[in-house]
C-alpha positions in Angstrom: -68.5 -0.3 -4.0 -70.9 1.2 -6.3 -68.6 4.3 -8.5 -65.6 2.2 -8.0 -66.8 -1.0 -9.3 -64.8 -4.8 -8.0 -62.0 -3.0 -5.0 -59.9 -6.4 -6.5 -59.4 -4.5 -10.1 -56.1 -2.4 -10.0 -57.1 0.7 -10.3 -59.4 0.5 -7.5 -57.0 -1.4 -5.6 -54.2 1.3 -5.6 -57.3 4.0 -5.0 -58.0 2.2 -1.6 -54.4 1.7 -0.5 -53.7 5.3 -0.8 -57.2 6.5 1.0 -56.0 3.4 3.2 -52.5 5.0 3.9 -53.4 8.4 4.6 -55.9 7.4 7.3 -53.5 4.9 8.6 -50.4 6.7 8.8 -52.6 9.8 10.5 -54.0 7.0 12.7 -50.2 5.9 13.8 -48.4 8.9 14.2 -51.0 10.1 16.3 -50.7 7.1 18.4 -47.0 7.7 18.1 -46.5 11.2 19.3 -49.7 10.8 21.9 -49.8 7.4 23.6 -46.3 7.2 23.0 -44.2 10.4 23.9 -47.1 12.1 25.5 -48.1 9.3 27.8 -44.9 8.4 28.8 -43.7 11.8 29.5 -46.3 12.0 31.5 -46.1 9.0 33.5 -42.5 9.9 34.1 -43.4 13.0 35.9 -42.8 15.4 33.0 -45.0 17.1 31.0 -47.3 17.3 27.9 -48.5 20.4 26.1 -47.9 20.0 22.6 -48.3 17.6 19.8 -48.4 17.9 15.5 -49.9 15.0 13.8 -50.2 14.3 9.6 -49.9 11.2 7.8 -46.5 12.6 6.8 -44.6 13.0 10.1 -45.5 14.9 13.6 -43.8 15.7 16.8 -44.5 15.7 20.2 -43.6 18.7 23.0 -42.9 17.0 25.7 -40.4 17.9 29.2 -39.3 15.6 31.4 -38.7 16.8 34.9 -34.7 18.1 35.5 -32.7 15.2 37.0 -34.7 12.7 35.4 -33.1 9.1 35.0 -31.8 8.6 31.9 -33.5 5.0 31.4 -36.5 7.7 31.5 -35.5 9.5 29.1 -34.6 6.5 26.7 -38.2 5.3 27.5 -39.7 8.9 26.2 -37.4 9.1 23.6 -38.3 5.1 22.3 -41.9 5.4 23.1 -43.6 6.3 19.6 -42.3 3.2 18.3 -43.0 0.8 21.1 -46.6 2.0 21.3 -47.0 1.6 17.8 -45.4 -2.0 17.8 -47.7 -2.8 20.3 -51.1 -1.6 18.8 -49.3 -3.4 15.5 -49.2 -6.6 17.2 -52.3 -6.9 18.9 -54.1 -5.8 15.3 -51.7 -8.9 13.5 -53.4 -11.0 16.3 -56.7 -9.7 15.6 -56.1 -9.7 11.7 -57.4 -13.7 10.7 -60.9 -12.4 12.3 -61.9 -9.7 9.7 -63.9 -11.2 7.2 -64.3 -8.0 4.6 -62.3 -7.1 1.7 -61.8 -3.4 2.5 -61.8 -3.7 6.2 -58.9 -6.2 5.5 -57.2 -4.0 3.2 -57.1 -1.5 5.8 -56.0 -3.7 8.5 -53.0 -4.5 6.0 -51.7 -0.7 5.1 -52.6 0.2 8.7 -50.0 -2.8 10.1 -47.2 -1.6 7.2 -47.5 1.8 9.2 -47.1 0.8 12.3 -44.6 -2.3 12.0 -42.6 -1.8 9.0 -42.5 1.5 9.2 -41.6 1.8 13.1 -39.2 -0.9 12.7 -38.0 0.9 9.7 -37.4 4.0 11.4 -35.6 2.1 14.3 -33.1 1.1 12.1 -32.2 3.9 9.5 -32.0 6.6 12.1 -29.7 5.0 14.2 -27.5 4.4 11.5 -27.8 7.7 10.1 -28.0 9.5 13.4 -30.9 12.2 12.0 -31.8 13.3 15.5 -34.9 10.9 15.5 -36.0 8.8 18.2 -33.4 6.5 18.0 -30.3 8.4 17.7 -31.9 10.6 20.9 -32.1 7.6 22.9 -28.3 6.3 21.9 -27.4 9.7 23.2 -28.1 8.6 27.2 -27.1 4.8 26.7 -23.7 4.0 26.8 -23.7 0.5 25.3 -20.4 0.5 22.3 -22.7 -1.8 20.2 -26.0 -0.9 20.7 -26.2 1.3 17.5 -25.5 -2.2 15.5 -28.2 -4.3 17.8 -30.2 -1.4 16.1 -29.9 -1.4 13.2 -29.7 -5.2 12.8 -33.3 -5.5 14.2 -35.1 -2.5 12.8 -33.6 -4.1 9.5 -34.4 -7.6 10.0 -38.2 -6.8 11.5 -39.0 -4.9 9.0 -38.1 -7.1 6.3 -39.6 -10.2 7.5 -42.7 -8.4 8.3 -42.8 -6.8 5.1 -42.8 -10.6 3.5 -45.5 -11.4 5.8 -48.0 -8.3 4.9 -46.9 -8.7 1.2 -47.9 -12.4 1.5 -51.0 -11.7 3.1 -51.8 -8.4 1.0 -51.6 -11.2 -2.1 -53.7 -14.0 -0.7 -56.3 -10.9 -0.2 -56.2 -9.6 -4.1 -55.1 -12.0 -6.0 -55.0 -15.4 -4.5 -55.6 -17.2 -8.3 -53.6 -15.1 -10.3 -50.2 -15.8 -12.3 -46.8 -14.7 -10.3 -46.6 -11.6 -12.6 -49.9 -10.2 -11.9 -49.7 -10.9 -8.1 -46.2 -9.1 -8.2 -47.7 -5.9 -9.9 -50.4 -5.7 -6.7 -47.7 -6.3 -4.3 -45.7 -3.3 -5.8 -48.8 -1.4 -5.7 -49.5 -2.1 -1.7 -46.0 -0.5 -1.0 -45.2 2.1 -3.9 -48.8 3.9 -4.2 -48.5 5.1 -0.7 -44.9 6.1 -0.9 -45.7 9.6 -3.0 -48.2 10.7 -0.7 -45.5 10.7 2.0 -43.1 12.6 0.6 -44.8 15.5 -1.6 -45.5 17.4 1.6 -41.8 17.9 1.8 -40.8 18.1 -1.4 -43.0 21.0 -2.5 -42.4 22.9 0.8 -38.3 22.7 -0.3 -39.1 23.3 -4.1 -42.4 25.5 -4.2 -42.9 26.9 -1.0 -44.4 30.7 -2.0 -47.0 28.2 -3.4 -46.5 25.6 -1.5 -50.3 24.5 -0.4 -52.0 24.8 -4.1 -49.0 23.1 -5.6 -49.8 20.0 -3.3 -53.3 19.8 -3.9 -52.8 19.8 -7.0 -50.0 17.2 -7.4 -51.7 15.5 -4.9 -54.5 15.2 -6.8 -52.6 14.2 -10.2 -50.9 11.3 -7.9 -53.9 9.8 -7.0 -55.1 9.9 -10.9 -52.2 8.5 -12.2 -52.0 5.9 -9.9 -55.8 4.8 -11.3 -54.4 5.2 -14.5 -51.6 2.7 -13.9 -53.6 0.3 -12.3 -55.7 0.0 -15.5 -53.0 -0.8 -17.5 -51.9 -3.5 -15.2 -53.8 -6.1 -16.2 -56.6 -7.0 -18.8 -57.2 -10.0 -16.8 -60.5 -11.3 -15.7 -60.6 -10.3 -11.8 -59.9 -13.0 -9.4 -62.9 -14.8 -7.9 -63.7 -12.8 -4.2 -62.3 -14.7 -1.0 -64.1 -12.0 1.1 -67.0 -10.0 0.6 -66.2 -6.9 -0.8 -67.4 -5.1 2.5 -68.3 -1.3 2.3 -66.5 2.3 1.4 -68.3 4.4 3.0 -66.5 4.0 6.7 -63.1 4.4 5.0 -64.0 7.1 2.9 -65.4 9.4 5.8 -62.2 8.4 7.6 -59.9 9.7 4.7 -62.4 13.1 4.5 -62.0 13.3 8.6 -58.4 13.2 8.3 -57.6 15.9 5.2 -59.3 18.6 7.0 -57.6 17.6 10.1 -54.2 17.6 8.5 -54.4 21.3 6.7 -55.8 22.5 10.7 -52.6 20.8 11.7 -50.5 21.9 8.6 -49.1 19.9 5.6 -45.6 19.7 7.3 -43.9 20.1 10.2 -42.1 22.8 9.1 -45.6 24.9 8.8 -47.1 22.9 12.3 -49.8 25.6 13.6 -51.8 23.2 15.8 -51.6 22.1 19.1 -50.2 24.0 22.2 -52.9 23.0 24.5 -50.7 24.1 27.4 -47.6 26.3 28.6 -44.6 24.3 28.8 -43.2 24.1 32.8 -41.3 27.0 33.5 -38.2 24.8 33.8 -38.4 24.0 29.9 -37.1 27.3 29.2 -33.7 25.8 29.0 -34.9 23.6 26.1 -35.8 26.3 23.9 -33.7 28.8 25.0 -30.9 27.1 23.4 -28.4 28.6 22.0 -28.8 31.9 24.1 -27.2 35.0 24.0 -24.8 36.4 26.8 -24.3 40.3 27.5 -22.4 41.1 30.5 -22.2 44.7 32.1 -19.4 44.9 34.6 -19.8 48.0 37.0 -16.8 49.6 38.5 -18.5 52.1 41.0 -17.4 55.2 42.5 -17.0 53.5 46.0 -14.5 51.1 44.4 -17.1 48.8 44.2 -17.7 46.2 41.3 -20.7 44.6 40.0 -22.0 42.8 37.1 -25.1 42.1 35.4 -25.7 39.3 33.0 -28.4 39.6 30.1 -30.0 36.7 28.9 -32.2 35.6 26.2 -32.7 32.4 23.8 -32.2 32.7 20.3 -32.9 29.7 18.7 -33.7 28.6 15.2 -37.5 27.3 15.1 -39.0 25.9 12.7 -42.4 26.0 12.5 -45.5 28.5 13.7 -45.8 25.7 16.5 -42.5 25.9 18.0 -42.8 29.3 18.2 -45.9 29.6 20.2 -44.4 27.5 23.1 -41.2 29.4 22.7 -43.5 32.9 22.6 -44.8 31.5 25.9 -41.7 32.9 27.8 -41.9 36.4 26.9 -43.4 37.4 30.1 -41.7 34.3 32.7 -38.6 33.0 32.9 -36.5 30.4 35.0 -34.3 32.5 36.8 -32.8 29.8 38.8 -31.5 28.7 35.6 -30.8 32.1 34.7 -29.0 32.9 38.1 -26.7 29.3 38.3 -25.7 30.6 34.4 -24.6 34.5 35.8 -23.0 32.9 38.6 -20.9 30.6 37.1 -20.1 33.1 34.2 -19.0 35.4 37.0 -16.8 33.1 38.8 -15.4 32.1 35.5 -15.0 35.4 34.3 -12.9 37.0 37.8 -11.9 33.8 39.7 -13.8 34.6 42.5 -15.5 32.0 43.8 -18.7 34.3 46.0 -21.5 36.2 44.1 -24.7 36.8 45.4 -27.4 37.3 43.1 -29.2 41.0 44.1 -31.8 40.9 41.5 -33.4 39.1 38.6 -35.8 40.7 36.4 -37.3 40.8 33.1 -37.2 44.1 31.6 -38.7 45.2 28.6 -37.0 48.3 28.6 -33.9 46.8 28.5 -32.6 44.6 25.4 -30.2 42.3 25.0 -27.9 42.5 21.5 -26.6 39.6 19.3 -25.4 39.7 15.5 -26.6 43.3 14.9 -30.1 42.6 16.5 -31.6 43.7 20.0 -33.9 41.5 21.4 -36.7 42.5 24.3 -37.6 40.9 27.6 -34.3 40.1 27.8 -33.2 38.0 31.8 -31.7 40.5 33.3 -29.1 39.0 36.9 -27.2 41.4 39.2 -24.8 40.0 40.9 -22.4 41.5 43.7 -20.1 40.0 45.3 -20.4 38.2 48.8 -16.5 38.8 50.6 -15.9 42.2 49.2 -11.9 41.8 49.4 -12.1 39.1 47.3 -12.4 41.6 44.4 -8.1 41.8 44.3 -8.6 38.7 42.1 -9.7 41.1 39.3 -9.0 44.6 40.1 -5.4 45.7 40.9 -4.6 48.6 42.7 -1.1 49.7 41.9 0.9 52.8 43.1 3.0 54.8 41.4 5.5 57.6 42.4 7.6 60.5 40.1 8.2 63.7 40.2 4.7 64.9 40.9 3.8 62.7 44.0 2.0 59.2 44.5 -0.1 58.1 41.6 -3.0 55.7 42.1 -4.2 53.4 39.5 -7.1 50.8 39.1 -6.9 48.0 36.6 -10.4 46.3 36.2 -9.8 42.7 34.1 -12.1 39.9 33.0 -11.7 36.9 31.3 -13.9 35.6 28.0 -15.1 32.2 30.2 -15.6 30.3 26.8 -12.0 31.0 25.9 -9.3 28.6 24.7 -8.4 27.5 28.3 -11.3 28.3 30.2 -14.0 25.4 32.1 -16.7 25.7 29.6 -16.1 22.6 26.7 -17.7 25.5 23.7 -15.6 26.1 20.7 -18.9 28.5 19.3 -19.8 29.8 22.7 -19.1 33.4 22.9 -19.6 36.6 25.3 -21.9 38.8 22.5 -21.7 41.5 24.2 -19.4 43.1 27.3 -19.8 46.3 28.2 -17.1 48.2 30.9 -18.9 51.2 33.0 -17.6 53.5 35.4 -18.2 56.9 36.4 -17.8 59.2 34.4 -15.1 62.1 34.2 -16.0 64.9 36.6 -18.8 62.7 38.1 -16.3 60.3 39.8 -13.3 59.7 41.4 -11.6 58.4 38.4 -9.7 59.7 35.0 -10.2 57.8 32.7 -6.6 56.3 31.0 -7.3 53.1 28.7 -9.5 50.1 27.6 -7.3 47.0 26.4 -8.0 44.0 25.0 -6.3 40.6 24.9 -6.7 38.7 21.2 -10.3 38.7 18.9 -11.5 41.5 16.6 -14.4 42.5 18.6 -16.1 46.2 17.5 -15.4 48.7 20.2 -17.5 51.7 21.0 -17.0 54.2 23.9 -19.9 56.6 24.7 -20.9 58.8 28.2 -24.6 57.7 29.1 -26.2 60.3 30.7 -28.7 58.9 32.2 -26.3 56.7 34.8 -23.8 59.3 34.7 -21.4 56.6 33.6 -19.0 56.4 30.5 -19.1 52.9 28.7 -16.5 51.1 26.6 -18.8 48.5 24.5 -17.2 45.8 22.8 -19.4 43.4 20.5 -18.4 39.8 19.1 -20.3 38.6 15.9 -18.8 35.5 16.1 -16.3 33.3 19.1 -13.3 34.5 16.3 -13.8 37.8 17.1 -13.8 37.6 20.9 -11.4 38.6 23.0 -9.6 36.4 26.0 -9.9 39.1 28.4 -11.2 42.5 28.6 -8.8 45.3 30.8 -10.1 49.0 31.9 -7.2 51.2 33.7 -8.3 54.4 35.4 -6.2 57.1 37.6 -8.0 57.9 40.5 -8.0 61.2 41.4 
C-alpha cells in the first residue's frame, strides 16, 4: 500500500471502496445482462446478439423465439438477478476464507452489488413498475399478489443483508473502535459508491453538449472529496490490523481495465455504442418495429377490379447509438410473414371481406412510406387481391340510376379506419397515417370522376393525377388518431 499508506485510515478506506465499486458493479452487471439474460435466452431457444455493460447500468438484446412459454419469458426476464444472487451466495460462502485486507474489502463491495443491490432492484421496480426486470416479468404472471411477495422480499433481503455486510464491513476496519467511529466507516462502505452511480445520468440530463468532460471531471472531484472527508473523520490512532493489509496492485489494474472498457462501451445507456456482435433473427423485427407506421393504397382498377397495398415501416423512439444499429440491421430484410398477417388483417378489417391473398411483398427503396410530415425509405411494401372476386359487394356498391337522360351507373368504393371507435383492434393511438384512393384517371378509364367523402376526423386531403400510373389520387393524411376518419368513400360514374 505504499502512496496510500494503512487501507484502514478513512481516506484510504473510501479511496478503495470506490475503485472497489466500480470494478464490482462492472463485474455484476456484466454477469447480469450475460450469464443472466444472454444465457438464458439462449437456452430457451432464443437468441443473443447484443449486450451494454458499465458499472452504472447495461442492457441485454435478447429474442426469444415467437410462441415461447411465458414461464420462459419470466425466466429471461428474472435472469440478471438470479444469476447475480447466485454468484452472491456462493462468494458469501467463500467469504470467511480470504485472509487479506483488500481482497476482503473487495469481496464486501462486490457482494453489496450483487445481493443488496439485486434484491434492491427486485423490490423497487415492482412497486414502481419502471419497465425493469421485475415489472417485465409481472407482465406474463398472473398471480393478484405477487407484486407484494415482491416487494416484501426484495425489501426484507436486502435489508438484512445489508446488516450482515455492514457488520462484516466493521469487523474488517474497525473491529476496536468507539461506536461513532465504526458508524462513520459503515456510512462510508454504502455512501462513497453511491455518487459514482448516478453522475453518468445526471450530467447526461443536465450537461449533455458536454456531457463526457463534465464527468471526468466531476468524477474526478468525487473521488477527491471523498479523500478529503475521510481525513476529517477521525484523528484517531488506526485500529490494530486483523488481516494483512494484502496488495493494490490487482485491484488497481482491475479499476484501470474497467474505465477504458466503460468509455468503449459508453458512460450511459443512453450513449450505448458497443456490442452488436450479431443480427437480431429476422423475426425480432416486430420488437423494434414498434410502433409502425400504416399507409394503405386502395386500387379501384379499370376492370372493376380492387386492390390494396399496405406500407409498412417501424418508427420507434431509440435511445442510444446501440439500439439503432440492431434496428439499422433491417433496412435491407424484413419479416414479411409478419408484415403479410398485419396487411391481411388490416384488409379484412378495413372491407369485411374475409379472403385476401397476398400477390407480393417487397422492399422498395424507391417507394416511401409517410408519417407526421416525414417519408421514410425501405418501406414493407404487401399487395393484396382478393381471393372470391364477388366478395368485393361488401365494399363497393354498384347502384343504378335512371332520369331523363337514360340509366346512370355509379360505383361507391368505401373503407373503414380498422382502429376506429368500434372496430377489432383494442388501440385508442393506432391510426391509418396515410390512405390513399386511386383509380383511373379521366379519359384513361371507364370512370368520371364525381366525389371523395369522408366520415368524422380532420385528416389533410390532397387530390393529384400521377402520370406515371395514369391514375388520379385522392390522398388523405392523419397526424394524429384525432384526425382520422372512420371510413373513407370514393363515388365515380362510369361511363
Amino acid at each position: 500500500m505504499r502512496g496510500l499508506g494503512d487501507p484502514r485510515r478513512p481516506a484510504t478506506f473510501a479511496l478503495l471502496v470506490v475503485l472497489a465499486f466500480v470494478v464490482a458493479r462492472f463485474l455484476g452487471v456484466a454477469a447480469h445482462e450475460v450469464l443472466g439474460h444472454g444465457v438464458f435466452a439462449l437456452l430457451a431457444g432464443g437468441a443473443f446478439y447484443g449486450v451494454y455493460v458499465s458499472p452504472v447500468t447495461g442492457f441485454a438484446l435478447v429474442f426469444l423465439p415467437i410462441g415461447a412459454h411465458d414461464a420462459l419469458r419470466v425466466l429471461t426476464a428474472l435472469a440478471g438477478i438470479l444469476v447475480d444472487i447466485a454468484l452472491g451466495a456462493v462468494l458469501f460462502a467463500a467469504y470467511r476464507r480470504i485472509h487479506t485486507f483488500t481482497a476482503g474489502l473487495f469481496a464486501l463491495v462486490l457482494l453489496q452489488v450483487l445481493l443488496v443491490y439485486s434484491f434492491a432492484y427486485l423490490g423497487l421496480d415492482a412497486v414502481s413498475l419502471a419497465g425493469g426486470d421485475p415489472a417485465q416479468a409481472l407482465q406474463f404472471i398472473d398471480a393478484p399478489h405477487l407484486r407484494a411477495a415482491m416487494v416484501l422480499v426484495g425489501l426484507a433481503w436486502t435489508v438484512a443483508i445489508g446488516a450482515i455486510l455492514t457488520r462484516e464491513a466493521v469487523r474488517l476496519v474497525a473491529p476496536s473502535l468507539g461506536f461513532r467511529r465504526q458508524l462513520a466507516y459503515a456510512l462510508l462502505f454504502w455512501l462513497a459508491p453511491l455518487p459514482i452511480a448516478a453522475v453518468p445520468n445526471a450530467v447526461l440530463a443536465l450537461f449533455a453538449p458536454i456531457a463526457l468532460l463534465t464527468f471526468a471531471v466531476l468524477l474526478v472531484v468525487i473521488v477527491l472529496a471523498l479523500f478529503a472527508a475521510g481525513l476529517r473523520l477521525s484523528r484517531a490512532a488506526v485500529p490494530p490490523p486483523d488481516r494483512p493489509a494484502g496488495r493494490l496492485v490487482p485491484l488497481a489494474a482491475a479499476f484501470l481495465l474497467v474505465v477504458p472498457a466503460w468509455a468503449a462501451f459508453g458512460w450511459t445507456g443512453e450513449t450505448a455504442e458497443h456490442l452488436l456482435f450479431a443480427e437480431p433473427p429476422l423475426a425480432a423485427e416486430r420488437t423494434w418495429a414498434n410502433p409502425f407506421l400504416v399507409n394503405a393504397l386502395v386500387t379501384l382498377n379499370a376492370d372493376g377490379v380492387v386492390t390494396f397495398q399496405f406500407r409498412f415501416k417501424g418508427v420507434p423512439e431509440l435511445g442510444s447509438p446501440l439500439e439503432r444499429k440492431a434496428f439499422a440491421t433491417f433496412e435491407d430484410r424484413a419479416d414479411f410473414a409478419l408484415w403479410s398477417a398485419h396487411a391481411r388483417f388490416l384488409a379484412i378489417v378495413m372491407t369485411n371481406a374475409t379472403l385476401w391473398n397476398v400477390t407480393s411483398a417487397t422492399i422498395d427503396p424507391a417507394r416511401t412510406a409517410w408519417f407526421s410530415g416525414d417519408d421514410y425509405a425501405n418501406s414493407r411494401v404487401v399487395e393484396l387481391a382478393l381471393e372470391r372476386p364477388g366478395d368485393d359487394r361488401l365494399f363497393l356498391q354498384r347502384t343504378q340510376v335512371t332520369d331523363a337522360n337514360g340509366t346512370r351507373t355509379f360505383l361507391n368504393l368505401t373503407v373503414l379506419n380498422p382502429f376506429g371507435p368500434r372496430a377489432p383492434i383494442p388501440c385508442k393511438v393506432c391510426f391509418l397515417d396515410e390512405v390513399v384512393l386511386a383509380w383511373p384517371a379521366n379519359g384513361t378509364g371507364p370512370y368520371s370522376f364525381v366525389e371523395v367523402t369522408w366520415q368524422g376526423g380532420a385528416p389533410e386531403l390532397a387530390m393529384f393525377d400521377a402520370p406515371a400510373t395514369g391514375q388520379t389520387l385522392a390522398r388523405f393524411r392523419a397526424y394524429a388518431s384525432a384526425d382520422a376518419p372512420l371510413s373513407y368513400s370514393l363515388l365515380l360514374e362510369v361511363v
